[in-house]
C-alpha positions as protocol buffer text, in pm:
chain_id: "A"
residue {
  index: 1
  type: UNK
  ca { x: 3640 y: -1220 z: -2205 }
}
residue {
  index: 2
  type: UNK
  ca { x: 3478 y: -1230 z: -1866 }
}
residue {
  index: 3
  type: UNK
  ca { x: 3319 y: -1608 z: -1792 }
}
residue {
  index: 4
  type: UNK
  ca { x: 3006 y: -1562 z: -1582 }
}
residue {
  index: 5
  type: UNK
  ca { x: 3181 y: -1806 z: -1301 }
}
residue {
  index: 6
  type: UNK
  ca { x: 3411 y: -1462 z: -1262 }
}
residue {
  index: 7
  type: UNK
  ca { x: 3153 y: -1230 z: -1303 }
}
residue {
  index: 8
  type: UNK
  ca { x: 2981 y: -1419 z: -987 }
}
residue {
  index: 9
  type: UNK
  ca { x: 3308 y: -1471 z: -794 }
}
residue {
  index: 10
  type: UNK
  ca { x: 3347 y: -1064 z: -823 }
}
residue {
  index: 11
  type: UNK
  ca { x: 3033 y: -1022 z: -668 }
}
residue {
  index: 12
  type: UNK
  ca { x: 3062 y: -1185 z: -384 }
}
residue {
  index: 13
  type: UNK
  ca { x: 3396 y: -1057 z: -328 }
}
residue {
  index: 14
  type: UNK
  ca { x: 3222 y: -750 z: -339 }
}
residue {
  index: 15
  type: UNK
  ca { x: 2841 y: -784 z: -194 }
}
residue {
  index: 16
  type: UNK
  ca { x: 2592 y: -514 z: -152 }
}
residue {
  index: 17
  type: UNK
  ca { x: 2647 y: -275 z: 114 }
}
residue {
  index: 18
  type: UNK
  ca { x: 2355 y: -328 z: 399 }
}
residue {
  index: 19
  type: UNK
  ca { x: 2234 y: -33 z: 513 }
}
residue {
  index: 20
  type: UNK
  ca { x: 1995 y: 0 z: 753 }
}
residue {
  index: 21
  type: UNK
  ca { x: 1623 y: 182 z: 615 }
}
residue {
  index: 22
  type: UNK
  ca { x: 1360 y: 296 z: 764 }
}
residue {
  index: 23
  type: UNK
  ca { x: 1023 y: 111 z: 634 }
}
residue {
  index: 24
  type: UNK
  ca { x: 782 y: 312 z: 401 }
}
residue {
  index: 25
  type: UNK
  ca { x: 399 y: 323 z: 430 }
}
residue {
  index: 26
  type: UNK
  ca { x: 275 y: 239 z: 44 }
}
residue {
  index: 27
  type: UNK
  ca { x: -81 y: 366 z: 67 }
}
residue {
  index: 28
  type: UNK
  ca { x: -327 y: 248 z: -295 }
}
residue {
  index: 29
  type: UNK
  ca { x: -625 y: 403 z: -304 }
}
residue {
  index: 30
  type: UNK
  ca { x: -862 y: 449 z: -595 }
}
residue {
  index: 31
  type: UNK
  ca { x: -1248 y: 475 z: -692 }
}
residue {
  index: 32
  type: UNK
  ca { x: -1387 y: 88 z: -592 }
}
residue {
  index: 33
  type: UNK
  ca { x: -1365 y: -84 z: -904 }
}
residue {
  index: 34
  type: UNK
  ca { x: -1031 y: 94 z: -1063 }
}
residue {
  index: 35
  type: UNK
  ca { x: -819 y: -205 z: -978 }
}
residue {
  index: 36
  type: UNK
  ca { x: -630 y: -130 z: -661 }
}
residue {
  index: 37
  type: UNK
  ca { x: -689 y: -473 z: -471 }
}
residue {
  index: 38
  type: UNK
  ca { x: -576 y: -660 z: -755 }
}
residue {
  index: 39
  type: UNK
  ca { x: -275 y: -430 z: -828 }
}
residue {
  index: 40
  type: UNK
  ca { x: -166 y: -408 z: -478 }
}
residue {
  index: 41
  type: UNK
  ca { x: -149 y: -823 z: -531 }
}
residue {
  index: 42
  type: UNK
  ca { x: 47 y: -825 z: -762 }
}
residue {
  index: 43
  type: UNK
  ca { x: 311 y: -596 z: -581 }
}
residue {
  index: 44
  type: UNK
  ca { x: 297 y: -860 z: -323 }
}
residue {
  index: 45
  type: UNK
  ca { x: 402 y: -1086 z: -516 }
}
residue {
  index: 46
  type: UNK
  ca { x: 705 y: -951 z: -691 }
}
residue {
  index: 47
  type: UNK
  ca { x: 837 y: -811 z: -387 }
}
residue {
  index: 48
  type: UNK
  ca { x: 914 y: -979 z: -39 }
}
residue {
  index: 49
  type: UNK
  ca { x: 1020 y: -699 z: 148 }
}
residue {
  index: 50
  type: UNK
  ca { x: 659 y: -521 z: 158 }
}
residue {
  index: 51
  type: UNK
  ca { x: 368 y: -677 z: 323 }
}
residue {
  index: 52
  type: UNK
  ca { x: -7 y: -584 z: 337 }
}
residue {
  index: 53
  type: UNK
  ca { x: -147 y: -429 z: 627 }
}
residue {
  index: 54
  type: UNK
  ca { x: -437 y: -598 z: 736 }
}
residue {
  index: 55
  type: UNK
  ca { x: -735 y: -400 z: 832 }
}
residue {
  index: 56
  type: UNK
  ca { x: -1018 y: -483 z: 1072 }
}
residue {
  index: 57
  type: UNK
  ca { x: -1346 y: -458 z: 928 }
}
residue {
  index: 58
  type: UNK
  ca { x: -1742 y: -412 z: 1076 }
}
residue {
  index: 59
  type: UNK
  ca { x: -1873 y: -584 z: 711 }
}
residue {
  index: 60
  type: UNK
  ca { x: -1935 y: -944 z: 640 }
}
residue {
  index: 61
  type: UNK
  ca { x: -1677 y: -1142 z: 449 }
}
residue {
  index: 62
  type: UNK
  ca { x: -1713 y: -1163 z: 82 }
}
residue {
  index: 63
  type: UNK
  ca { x: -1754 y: -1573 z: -70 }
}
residue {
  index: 64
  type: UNK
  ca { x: -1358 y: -1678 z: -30 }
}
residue {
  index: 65
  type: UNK
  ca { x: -1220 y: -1403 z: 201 }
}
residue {
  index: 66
  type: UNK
  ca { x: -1043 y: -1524 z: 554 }
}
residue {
  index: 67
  type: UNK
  ca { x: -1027 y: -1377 z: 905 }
}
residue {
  index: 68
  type: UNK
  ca { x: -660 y: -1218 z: 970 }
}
residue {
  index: 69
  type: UNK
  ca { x: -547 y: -1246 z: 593 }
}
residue {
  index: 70
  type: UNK
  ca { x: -776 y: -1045 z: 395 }
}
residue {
  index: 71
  type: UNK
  ca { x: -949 y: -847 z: 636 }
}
residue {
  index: 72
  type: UNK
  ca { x: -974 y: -872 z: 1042 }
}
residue {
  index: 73
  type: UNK
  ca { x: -1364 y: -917 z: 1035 }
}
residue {
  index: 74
  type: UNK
  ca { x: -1478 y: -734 z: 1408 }
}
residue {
  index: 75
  type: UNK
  ca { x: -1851 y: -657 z: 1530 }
}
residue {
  index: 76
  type: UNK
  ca { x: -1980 y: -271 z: 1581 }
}
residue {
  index: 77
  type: UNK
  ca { x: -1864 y: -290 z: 1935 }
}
residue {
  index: 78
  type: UNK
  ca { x: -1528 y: -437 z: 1921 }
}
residue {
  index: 79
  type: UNK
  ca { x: -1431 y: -150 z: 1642 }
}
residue {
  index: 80
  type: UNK
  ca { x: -1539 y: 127 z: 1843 }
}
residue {
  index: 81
  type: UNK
  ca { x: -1379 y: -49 z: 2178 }
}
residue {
  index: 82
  type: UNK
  ca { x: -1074 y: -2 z: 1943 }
}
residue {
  index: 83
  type: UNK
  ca { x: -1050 y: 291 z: 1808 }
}
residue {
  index: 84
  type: UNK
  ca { x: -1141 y: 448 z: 2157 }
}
residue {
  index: 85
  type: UNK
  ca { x: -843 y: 276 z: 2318 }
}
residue {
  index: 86
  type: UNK
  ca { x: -581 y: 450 z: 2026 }
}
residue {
  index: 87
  type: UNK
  ca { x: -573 y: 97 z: 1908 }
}
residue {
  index: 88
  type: UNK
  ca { x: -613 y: 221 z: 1549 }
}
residue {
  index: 89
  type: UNK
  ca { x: -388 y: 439 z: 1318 }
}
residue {
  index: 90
  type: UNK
  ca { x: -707 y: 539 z: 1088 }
}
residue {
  index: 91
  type: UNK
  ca { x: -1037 y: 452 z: 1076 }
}
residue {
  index: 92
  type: UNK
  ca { x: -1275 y: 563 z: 831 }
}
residue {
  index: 93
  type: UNK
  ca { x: -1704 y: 469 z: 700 }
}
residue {
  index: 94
  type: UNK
  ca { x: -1730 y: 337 z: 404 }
}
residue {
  index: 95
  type: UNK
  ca { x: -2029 y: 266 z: 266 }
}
residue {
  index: 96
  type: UNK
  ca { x: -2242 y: 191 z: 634 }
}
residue {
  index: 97
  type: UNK
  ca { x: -1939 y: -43 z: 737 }
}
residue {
  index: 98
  type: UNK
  ca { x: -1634 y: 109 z: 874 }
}
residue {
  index: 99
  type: UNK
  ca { x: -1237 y: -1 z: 836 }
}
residue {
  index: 100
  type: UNK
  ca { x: -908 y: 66 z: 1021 }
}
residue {
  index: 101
  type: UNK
  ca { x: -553 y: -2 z: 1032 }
}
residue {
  index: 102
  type: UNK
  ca { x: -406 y: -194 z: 1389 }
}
residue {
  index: 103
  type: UNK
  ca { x: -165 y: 65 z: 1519 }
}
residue {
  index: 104
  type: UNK
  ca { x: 111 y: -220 z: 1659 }
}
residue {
  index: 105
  type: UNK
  ca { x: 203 y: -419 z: 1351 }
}
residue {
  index: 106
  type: UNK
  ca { x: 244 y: -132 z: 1159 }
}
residue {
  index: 107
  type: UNK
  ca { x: 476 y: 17 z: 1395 }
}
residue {
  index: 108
  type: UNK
  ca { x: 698 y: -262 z: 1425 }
}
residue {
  index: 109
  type: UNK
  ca { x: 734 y: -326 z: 1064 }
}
residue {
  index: 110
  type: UNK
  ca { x: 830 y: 49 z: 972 }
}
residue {
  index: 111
  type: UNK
  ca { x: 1082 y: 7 z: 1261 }
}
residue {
  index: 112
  type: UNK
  ca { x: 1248 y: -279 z: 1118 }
}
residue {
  index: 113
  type: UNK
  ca { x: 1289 y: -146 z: 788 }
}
residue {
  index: 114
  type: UNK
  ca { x: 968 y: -343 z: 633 }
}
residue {
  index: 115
  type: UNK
  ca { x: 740 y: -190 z: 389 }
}
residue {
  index: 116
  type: UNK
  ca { x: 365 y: -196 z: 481 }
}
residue {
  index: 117
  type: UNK
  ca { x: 89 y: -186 z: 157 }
}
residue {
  index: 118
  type: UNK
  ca { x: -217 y: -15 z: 266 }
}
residue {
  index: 119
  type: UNK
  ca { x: -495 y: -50 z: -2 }
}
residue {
  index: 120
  type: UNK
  ca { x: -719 y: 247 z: 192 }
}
residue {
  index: 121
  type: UNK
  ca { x: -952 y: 522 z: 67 }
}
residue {
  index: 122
  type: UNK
  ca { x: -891 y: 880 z: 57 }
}
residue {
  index: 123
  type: UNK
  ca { x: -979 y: 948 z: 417 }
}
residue {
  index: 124
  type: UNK
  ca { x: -766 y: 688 z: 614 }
}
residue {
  index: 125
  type: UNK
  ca { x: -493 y: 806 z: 374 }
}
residue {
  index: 126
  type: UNK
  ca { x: -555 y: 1191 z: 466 }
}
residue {
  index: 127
  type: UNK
  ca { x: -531 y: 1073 z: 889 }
}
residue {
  index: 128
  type: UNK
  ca { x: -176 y: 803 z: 815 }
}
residue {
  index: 129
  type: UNK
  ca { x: -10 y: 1130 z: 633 }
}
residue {
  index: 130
  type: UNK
  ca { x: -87 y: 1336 z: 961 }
}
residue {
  index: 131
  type: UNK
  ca { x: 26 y: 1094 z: 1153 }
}
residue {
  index: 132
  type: UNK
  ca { x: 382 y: 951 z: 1034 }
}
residue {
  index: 133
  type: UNK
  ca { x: 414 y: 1212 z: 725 }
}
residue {
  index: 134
  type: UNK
  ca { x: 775 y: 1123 z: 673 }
}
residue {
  index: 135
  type: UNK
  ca { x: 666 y: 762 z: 622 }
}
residue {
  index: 136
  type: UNK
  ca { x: 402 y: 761 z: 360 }
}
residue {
  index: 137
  type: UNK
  ca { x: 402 y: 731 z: -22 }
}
residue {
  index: 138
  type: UNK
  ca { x: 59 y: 792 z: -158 }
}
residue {
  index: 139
  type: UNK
  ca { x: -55 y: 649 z: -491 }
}
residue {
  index: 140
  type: UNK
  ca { x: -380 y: 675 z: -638 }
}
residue {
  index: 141
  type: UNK
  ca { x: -509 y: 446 z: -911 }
}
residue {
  index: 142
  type: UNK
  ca { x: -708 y: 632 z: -1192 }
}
residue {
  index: 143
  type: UNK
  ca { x: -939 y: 386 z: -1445 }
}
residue {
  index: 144
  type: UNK
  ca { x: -907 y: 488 z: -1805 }
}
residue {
  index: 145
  type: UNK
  ca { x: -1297 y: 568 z: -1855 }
}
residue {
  index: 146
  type: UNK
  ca { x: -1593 y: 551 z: -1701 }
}
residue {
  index: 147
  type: UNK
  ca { x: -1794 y: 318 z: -1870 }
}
residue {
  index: 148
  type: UNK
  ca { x: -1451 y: 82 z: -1785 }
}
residue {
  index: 149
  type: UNK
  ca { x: -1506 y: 153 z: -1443 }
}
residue {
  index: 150
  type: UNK
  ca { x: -1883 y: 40 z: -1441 }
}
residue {
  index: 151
  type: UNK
  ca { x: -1768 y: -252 z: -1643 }
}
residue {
  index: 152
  type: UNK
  ca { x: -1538 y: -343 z: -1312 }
}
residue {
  index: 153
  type: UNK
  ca { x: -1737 y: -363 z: -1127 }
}
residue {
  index: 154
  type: UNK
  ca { x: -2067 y: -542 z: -1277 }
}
residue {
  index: 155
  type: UNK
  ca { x: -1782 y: -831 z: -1371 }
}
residue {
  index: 156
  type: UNK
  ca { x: -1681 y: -864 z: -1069 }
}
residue {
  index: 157
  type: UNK
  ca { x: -2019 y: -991 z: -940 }
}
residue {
  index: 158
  type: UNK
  ca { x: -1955 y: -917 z: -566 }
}
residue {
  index: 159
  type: UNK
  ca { x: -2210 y: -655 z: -536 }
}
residue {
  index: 160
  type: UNK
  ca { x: -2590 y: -602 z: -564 }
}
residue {
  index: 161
  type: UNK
  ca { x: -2690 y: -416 z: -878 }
}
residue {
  index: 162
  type: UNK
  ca { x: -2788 y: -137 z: -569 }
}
residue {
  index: 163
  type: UNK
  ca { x: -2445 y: -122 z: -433 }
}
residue {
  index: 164
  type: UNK
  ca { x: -2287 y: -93 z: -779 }
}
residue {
  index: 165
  type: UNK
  ca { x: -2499 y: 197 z: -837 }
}
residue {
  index: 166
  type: UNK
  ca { x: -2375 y: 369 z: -515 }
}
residue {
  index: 167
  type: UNK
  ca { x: -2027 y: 288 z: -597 }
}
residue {
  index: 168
  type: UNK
  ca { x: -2068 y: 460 z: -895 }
}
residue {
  index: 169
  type: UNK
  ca { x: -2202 y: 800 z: -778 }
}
residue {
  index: 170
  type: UNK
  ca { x: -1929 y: 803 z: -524 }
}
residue {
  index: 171
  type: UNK
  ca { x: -1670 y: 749 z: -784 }
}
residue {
  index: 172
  type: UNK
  ca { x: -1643 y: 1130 z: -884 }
}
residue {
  index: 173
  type: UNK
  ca { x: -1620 y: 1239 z: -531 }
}
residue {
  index: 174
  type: UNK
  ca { x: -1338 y: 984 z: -418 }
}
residue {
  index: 175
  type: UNK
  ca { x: -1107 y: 1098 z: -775 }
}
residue {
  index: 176
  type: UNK
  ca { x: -1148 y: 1457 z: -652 }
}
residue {
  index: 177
  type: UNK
  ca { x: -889 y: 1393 z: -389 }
}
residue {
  index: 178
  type: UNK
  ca { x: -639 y: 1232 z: -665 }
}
residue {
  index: 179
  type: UNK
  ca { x: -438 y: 1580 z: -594 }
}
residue {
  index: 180
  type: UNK
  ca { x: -396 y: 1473 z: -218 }
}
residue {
  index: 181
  type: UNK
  ca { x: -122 y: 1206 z: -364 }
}
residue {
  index: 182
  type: UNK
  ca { x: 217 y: 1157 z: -441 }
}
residue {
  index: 183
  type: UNK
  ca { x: 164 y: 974 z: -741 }
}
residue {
  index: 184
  type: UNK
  ca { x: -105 y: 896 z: -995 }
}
residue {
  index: 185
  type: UNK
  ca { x: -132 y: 549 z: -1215 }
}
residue {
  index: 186
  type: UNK
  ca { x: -370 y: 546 z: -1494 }
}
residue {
  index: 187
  type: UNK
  ca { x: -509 y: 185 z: -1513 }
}
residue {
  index: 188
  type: UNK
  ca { x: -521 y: 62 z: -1847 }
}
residue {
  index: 189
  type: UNK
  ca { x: -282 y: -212 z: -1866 }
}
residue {
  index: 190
  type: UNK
  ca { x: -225 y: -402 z: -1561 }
}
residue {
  index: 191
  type: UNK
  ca { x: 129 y: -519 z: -1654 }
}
residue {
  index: 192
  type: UNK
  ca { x: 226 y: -149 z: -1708 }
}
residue {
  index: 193
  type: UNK
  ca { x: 62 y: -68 z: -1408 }
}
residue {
  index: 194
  type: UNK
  ca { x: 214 y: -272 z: -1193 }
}
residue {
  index: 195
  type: UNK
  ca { x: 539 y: -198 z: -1343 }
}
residue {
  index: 196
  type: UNK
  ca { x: 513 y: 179 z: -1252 }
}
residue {
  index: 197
  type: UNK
  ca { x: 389 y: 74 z: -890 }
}
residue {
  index: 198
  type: UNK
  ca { x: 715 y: -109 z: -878 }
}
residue {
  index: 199
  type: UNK
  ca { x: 912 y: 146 z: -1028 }
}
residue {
  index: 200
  type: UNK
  ca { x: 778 y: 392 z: -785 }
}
residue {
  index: 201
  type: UNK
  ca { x: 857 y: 151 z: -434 }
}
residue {
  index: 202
  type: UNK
  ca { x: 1198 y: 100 z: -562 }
}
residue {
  index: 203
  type: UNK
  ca { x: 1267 y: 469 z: -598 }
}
residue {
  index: 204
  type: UNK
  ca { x: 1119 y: 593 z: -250 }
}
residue {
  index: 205
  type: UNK
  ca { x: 1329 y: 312 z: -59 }
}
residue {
  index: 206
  type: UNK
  ca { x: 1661 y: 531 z: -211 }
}
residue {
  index: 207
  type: UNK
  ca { x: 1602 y: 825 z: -82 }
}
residue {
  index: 208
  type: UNK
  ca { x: 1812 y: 997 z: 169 }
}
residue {
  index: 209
  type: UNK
  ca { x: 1634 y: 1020 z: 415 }
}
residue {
  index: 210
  type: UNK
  ca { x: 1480 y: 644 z: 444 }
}
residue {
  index: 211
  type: UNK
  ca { x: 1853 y: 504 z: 507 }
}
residue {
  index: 212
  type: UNK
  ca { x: 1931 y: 563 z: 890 }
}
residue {
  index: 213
  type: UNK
  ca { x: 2250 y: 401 z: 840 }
}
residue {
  index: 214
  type: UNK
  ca { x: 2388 y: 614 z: 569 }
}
residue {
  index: 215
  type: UNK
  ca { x: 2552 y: 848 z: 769 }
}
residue {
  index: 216
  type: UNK
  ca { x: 2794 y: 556 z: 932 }
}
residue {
  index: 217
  type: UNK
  ca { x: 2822 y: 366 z: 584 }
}
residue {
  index: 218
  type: UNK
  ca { x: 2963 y: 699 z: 465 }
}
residue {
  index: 219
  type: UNK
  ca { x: 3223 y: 743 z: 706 }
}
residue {
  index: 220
  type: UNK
  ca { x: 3332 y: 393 z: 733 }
}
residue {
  index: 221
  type: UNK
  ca { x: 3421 y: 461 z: 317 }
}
residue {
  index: 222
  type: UNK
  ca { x: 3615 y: 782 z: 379 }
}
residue {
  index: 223
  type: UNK
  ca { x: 3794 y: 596 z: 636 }
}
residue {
  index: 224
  type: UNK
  ca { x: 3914 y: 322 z: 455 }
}
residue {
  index: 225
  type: UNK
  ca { x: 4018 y: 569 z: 137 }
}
């Protein structure tokens, strides 16, 4: 029998090939209420190769969000001074306050082989898939029912009964575009979703075309046979 001291010595006689990979753009988007923030947290967590993109903002700051980690909170002016320069991979209006993605960080995360979450809407995830189409991985969140999507978001407490209301009617619109994506999770457990938004990041980081350095991995092997 194998003792697990061997089993451990074997692998690091024999450690996992590093091969260079392109990042991947995760994009989340969903009907408000659905669950995306909180399931794009928890992918975050489990996983320390993907980080979240931070987007700049023309709303006030919800009761215990910061400046530069949950949002980049920016006036009218300052948001349209960026977009205008190219500053901004997408932009989009949302509900009289409008949010975009800072072009830079992005950039230099997909080029070191880092994984940026985007937990966007329908329309900033339309302009990042013209953009860098090669790069994205679209998933869109689903709730089971309705009523559990009204249910969401009157527990959540963070809106005015008149903004709930307007969520709501917007709801059917934004799941219309649920055929725009790669992938669709139905949220009814949060374990199993999270589990199948895992499932999915760890799939899309194999494939071919992701691993730049395949090609001299592959022929360093056939030499050595």
């Amino acid at each position: 029998m194998t003792s697990s001291a061997e089993n451990n010595l074997n692998a690091d006689e024999h450690p996992e090939p590093q091969i260079a990979r392109r990042g991947l753009l995760y994009i989340v988007s969903s009907p408000s209420g659905a669950g995306k923030t909180t399931l794009a947290r928890r992918v975050l967590a489990a996983d320390a190769n993907i980080e979240m993109s931070v987007s700049v903002t023309t709303r006030a700051a919800r009761p215990g969000e910061r400046d530069g980690v949950d949002y980049h909170f920016a006036d009218r002016t300052k948001f349209e001074a960026m977009k205008d320069q190219g500053d901004l991979l997408e932009w989009a209006r949302v509900f009289d306050n409008y949010y975009g993605t800072p072009r830079e960080p992005v950039e230099a995360a997909i080029r070191d082989g880092k994984d940026v979450l985007f937990d966007i809407d329908w329309q900033g995830a339309q302009q990042l898939s013209e953009k860098m189409p090669g790069d994205v991985v679209r998933v869109f969140v689903l709730p089971p029912s309705g009523h559990v999507l009204e249910d969401r978001l009157k527990s959540r407490a963070q809106d005015p009964p008149d903004v709930v209301a307007k969520r709501m009617a917007a709801a059917s619109s934004e799941i219309s575009h649920w055929p725009e994506y790669d992938y669709v999770i139905v949220n009814t457990s949060l374990e199993q979703s999270v589990a199948s938004a895992l499932a999915i990041l760890t799939a899309e980081r194999l494939k071919r075309a992701r691993l730049l350095g395949l090609s001299d991995f592959v022929r360093t092997l056939q030499t050595a046979l």
